[in-house]
C-alpha positions in Angstrom: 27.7 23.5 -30.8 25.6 24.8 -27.7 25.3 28.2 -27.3 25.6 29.6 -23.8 22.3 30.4 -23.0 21.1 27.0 -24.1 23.7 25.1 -21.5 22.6 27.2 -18.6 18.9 26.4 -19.9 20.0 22.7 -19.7 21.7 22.6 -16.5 18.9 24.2 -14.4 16.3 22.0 -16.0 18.5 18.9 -14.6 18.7 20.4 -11.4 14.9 20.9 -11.3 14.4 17.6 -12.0 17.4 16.0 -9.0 15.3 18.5 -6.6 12.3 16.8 -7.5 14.1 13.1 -7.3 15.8 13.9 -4.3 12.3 15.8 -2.8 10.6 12.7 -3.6 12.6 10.1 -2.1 12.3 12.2 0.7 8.4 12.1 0.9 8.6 8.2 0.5 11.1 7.5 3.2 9.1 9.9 5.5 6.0 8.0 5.0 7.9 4.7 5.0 8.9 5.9 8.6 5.7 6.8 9.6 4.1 3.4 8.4 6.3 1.8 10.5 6.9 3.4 13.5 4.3 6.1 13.5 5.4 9.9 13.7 9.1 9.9 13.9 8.7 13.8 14.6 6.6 13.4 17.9 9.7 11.7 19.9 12.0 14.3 19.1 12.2 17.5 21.0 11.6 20.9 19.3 14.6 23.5 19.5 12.2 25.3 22.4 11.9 21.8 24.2 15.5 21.6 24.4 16.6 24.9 25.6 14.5 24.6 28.6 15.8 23.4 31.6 15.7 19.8 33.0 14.5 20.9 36.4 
């Protein structure tokens, strides 16, 4: 049997290692994106780009 301690100990080492899966994918599709169209980030508009007005 598993003692408490030990479960918790288990589950946060498999959430360590999904964050670093999922942080990873991440990484590669961002630089996947950038490889093909350049900087994906330089089209969109920041948050104070877009609360200024038009005119």
């Amino acid at each position: 049997m598993i003692s408490n301690s030990e479960m918790i100990r288990i589950r946060r080492q498999m959430q360590r290692r999904i964050r670093d899966v999922v942080a990873e994918r991440r990484r590669a599709r961002q630089l996947e994106a950038h490889d093909l169209t350049g900087d994906p980030t330089e089209s969109r508009p920041t948050a104070d780009q877009s609360l200024t007005p038009a005119g």
